[in-house]
Each structure stands twice: as C-alpha cells, then as structure tokens.
C-alpha positions as CSV (number, residue, x, y, z in Angstrom):
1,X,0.0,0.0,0.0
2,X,0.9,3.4,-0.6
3,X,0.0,7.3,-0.5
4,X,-1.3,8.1,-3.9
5,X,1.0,11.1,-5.3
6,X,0.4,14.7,-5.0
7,X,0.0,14.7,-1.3
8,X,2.1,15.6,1.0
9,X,2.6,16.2,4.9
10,X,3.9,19.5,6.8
11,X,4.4,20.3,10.2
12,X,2.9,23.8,10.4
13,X,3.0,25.2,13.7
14,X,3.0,22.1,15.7
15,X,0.4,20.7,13.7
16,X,0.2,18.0,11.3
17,X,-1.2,18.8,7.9
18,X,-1.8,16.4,4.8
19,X,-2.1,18.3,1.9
20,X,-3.2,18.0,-1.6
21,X,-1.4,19.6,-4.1
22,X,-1.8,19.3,-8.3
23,X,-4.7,17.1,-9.5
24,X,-4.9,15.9,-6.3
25,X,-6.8,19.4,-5.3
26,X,-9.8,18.4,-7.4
27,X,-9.9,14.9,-5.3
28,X,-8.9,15.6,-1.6
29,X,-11.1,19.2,-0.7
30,X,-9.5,20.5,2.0
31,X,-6.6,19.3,4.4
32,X,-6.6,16.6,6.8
33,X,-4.6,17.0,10.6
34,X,-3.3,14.4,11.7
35,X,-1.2,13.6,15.4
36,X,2.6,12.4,15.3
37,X,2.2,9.1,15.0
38,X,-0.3,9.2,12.3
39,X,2.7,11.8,10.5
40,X,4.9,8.9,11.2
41,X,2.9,6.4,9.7
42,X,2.1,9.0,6.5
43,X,6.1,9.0,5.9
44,X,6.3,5.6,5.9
45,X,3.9,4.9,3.2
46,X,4.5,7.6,0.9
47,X,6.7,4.5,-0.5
48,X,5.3,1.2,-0.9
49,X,5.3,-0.5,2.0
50,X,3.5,-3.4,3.8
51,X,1.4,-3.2,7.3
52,X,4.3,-6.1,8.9
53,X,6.7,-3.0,7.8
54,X,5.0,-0.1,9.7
55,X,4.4,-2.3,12.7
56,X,8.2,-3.3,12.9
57,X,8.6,0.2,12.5
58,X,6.3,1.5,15.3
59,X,7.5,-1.0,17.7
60,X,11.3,0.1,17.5
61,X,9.5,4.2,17.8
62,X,7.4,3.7,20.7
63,X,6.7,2.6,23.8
64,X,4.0,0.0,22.4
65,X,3.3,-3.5,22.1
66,X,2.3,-5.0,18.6
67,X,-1.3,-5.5,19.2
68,X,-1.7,-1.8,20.2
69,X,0.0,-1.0,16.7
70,X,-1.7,-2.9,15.0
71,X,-4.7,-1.2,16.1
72,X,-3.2,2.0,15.9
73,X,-2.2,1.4,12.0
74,X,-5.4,-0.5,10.8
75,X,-7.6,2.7,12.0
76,X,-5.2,5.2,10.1
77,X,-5.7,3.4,7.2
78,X,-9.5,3.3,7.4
79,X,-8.4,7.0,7.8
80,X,-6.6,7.0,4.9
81,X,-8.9,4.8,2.7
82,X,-12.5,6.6,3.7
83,X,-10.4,9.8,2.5
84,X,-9.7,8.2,-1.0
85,X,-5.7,9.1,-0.4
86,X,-4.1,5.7,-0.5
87,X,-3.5,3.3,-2.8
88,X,-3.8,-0.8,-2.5
C-alpha cells in the first residue's frame, strides 16, 4: 500500500497537515490534521510499504506492544482509505 501522489505532509506550527497539491486538489477538498504518529505512519507509506513493515517500525519508535500497533495502523488506514488518499 501506498499514498497516492500529489499529497504531501507538513508540520505547520506544531500541527500535522496532509495536503493536496496538483490534480490531487480536485480529489482531496480540503486538508486533513493528523497527530505524530499518524505523521509517522504517512512517511512511511509515501513509498510502498506493507502493514508487517509499519508495525516493525512503530515498535522500535514507541513505547508500544504489537497489538496496540496494530490497532493504531489498521484505523489510520481506514483513515486514509474513507479519504480516498491511498492506494492498494
């Protein structure tokens, strides 16, 4: 899975913003805030990556077990998917 192109995340004061930009601005209306770890998560699939990746990769930047990652990533992408910003 992966963020479909023409998005892109900034930190604008203290707050994390995906944005649309290009073709994208006709799809996505607005902007969408998300916290840190959902800005961590957003980096990670801006490349195609698998959910077993993003897991491994939560685990070793938190203070959280698997199962609470798990949970934490499968709601983001629901997220992500309802949106219609990411790709299979």
């Amino acid at each position: 899975m992966k963020i479909k192109e023409d998005l892109m995340i900034r930190n604008i004061m203290g707050e994390w913003i995906i944005v649309p930009m290009g073709e994208r601005l006709t799809e996505f209306n607005g902007m969408m805030k998300v916290n840190e770890s959902g800005a961590f998560i957003f980096k990670l699939l801006e490349n195609y990556t698998t959910k077993k990746i993003i897991i491994d990769a939560m685990l070793k930047e938190y203070d959280i077990d698997e199962h609470t990652a798990a949970t934490e990533l499968n709601e983001f992408i629901k997220v992500l998917a309802d949106a219609g910003i990411l790709e299979a």
